[in-house]
C-alpha positions, -999 to +999 in steps of 0.1 A: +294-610+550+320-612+522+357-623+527+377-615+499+411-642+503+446-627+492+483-649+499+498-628+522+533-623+500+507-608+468+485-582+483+482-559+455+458-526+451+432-541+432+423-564+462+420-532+483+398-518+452+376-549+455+369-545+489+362-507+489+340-509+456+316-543+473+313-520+503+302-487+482+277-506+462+263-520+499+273-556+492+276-575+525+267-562+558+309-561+561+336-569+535+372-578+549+401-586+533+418-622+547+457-630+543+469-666+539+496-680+537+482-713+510+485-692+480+506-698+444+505-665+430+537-650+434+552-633+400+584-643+386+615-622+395+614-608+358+583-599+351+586-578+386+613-563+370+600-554+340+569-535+359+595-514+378+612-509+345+578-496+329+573-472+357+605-458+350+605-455+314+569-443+308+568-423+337+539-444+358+544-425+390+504-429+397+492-458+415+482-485+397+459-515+406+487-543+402+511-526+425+521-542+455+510-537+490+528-541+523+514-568+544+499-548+576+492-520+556+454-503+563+427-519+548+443-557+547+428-577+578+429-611+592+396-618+611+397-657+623+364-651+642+348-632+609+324-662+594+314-653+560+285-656+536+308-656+508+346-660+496+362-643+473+394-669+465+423-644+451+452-666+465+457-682+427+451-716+441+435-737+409+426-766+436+399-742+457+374-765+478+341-749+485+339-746+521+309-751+543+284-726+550+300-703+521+298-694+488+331-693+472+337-674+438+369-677+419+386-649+396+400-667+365+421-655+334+421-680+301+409-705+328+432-698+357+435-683+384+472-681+391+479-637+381+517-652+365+483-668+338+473-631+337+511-621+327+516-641+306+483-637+283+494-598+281+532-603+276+524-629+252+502-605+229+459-609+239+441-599+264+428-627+285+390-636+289+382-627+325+356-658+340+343-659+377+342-695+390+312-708+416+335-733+431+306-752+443+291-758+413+324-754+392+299-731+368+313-699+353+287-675+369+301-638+350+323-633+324+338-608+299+362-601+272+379-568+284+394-547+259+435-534+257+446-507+281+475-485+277+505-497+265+532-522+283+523-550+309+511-523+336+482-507+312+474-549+300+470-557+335+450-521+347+424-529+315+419-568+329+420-556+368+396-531+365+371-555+350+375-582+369+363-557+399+326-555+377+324-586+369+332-599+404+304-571+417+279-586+392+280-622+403+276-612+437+250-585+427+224-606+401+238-642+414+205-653+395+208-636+363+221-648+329+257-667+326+242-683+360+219-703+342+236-707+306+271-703+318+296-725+306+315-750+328+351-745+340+365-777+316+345-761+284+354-723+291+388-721+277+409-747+265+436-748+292+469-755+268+465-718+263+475-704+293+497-733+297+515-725+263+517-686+274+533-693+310+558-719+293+569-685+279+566-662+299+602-660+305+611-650+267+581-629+267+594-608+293+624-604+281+612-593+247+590-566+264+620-556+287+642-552+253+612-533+230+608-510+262+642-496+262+649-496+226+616-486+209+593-461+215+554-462+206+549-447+169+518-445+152+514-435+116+491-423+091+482-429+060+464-412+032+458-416-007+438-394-036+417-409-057+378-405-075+353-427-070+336-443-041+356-450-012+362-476+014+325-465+030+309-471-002+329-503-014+335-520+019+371-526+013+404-513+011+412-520-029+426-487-044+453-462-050+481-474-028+484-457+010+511-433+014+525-427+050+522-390+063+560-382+071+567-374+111+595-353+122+605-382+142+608-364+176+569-370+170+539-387+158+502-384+137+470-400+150+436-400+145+433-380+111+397-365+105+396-349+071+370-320+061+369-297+034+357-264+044+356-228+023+375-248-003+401-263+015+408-299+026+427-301+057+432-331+076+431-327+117+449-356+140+467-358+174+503-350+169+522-365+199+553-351+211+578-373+230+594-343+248+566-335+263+545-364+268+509-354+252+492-346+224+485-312+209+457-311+174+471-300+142+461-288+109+474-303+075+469-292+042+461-309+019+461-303-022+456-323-053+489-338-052+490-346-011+503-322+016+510-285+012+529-271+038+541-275+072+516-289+096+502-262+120+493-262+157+455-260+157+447-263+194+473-269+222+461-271+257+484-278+294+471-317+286+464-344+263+444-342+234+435-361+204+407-377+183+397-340+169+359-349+158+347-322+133+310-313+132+293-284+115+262-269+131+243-236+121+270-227+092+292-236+119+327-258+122+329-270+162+357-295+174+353-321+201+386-336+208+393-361+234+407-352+267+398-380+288+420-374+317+406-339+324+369-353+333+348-334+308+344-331+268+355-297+256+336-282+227+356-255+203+343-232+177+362-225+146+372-189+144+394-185+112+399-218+095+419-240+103+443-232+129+423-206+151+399-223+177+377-209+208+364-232+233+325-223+239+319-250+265+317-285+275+295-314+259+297-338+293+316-327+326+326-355+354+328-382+330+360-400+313+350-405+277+372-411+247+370-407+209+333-387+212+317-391+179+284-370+171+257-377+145+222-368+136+195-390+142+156-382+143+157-344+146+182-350+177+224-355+181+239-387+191+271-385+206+287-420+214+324-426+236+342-451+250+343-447+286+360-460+317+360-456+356+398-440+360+419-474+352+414-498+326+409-499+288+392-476+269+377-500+243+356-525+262+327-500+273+308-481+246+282-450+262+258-434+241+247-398+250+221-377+234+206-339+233+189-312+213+216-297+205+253-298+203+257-268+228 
């Protein structure tokens, strides 16, 4: 029997997400949620603000796990006769008492357990160490270091949220294995002037993310230079001819360059990102002995998001493997006149939400590894590996 323990006033979707994932993976004869009234979690009137602002202005109109939740609404129960096995405190109480009969686990971020900690970690700049407390024993019993989600306080919070959920399945799951035995107690875990120093300025830090929000939109750039020689692979550094930026129109931007020479030309492939439209399209630039030749052209467009345009040759062969995450499988594309005409011949994975798919040979087989993710969350905490004959 699991009881996972919310303050009534700061029911949000992940608390939902916790109950419905422990019940799929057959944790507990039952899992209810419990509303109290005892918690300290509520968030500042600005940062609330600030997450209706993001939705707004990068057009989050999909649920997202930090969103709030009615009290009464389905799924959220108070059961005084329910007698658990074990709590799940969520309330952001720091002074939890283990409670007879029960085991009680704690969700923590930097060291606390308050979600304003969680705020402010994110609107301060990092991405706070996720630790699950045994009360009882005041032991940290699973941890991780999750990596950065999308942009803005929403995709900090989804990338933390979403692992907190594994991590709070593990410790109940293996209770015996690992951080159990060599875990790290609450005092040593995190030095607590950190998430002290972060909510002390929270305030400005929201502020400053309300301000960059409106007034500057994400860019990212790319940079190139010519030279002979061996290169960074081969040196281990960046010393060299100086980096020169690859000039944007400015209603877009260039991402993830992959350069190959093929037939005699060098072209360089990357995500161009269109703020009109929201998503990325792959194009093709050209590249001579004295830098770009040409305007860039539109190599493969699709109805959504693509980037990361990995280039592998097979059989004589040039095949592209961009990333299109959101769409659930890895599309494969053949080269048919080089290098703005493509075909797409099939799908390396289906059902699967992989990023930045990178293919090598190893042992007479291909390797193909991605960062992957269950729907929410970052993309750069969980590395998969994948392998087959044969790129097709």
């Amino acid at each position: 029997m699991v009881e996972i323990r919310v303050d009534r006033a700061n029911l949000r979707r992940w608390h939902g997400a916790l109950a419905t994932r422990l019940r799929g993976a057959g944790i507990g004869l039952q899992v209810h949620l419990r509303l109290v009234d005892d918690g300290d979690n509520a968030l500042p009137g600005p940062v609330e603000a600030l997450l209706s602002l993001e939705r707004l202005v990068l057009r989050r109109s999909k649920a997202t796990l930090f969103d709030r939740v009615p009290d009464g609404e389905p799924g959220s129960h108070d059961r005084a006769a329910f007698v658990p096995d074990v709590i799940i405190d969520c309330t952001g109480v720091e002074t939890v008492r283990s409670v007879v009969g029960a085991h009680v686990l704690q969700p923590r971020f930097d060291g606390a357990a308050s979600e304003r900690a969680l705020a402010a970690a994110i609107l301060g700049g990092s991405i706070p160490r996720i630790e699950i407390l045994d009360v009882g024993t005041d032991r940290v019993v699973s941890t991780g270091a999750p990596g950065s989600g999308s942009p803005g306080l929403i995709g900090g919070v989804e990338a933390v949220l979403s692992r907190t959920l594994l991590l709070i399945e593990r410790a109940l799951r293996d209770p015996d294995e690992g951080v159990v035995r060599t875990g790290p107690r609450r005092s040593e875990a995190r030095d607590p002037s950190v998430a002290a120093f972060a909510l002390r300025n929270l305030a400005t830090d929201c502020a400053k993310a309300i301000f960059k929000l409106c007034f500057h939109s994400p860019h990212w750039y790319v940079g190139y230079r010519l030279h002979d020689g061996p290169g960074v692979l081969e040196r281990g550094d960046l010393e060299g001819p100086r980096w020169t930026v690859l000039p944007d129109s400015g209603r877009s931007f260039f991402a993830d360059p992959v350069p190959v020479s093929w037939q005699g030309r060098t072209v360089l492939f990357c995500e161009e990102f269109d703020y009109n439209f929201g998503r990325g399209v792959i194009s093709a630039i050209e590249f001579g002995p004295d830098g770009p030749v040409g305007a860039p052209m539109r190599a493969i467009e699709e109805p959504w998001h693509l980037s990361y345009p990995f280039v592998i040759e097979q059989g004589g062969t040039l095949y592209m493997m961009p990333e299109a995450s959101l769409t659930g499988f890895v599309p494969i594309y053949r080269c048919v006149a080089f290098p703005n005409r493509w075909e797409r011949v099939g799908s390396a994975l289906e059902g699967i939400e992989a990023s930045d798919c990178t293919v090598f040979r190893h042992e007479g087989r291909l390797w193909m590894t991605s960062a992957t993710r269950e729907g929410v969350g970052g993309y750069s905490d969980t590395l998969s590996i994948h392998h087959a004959p044969d790129l097709l």
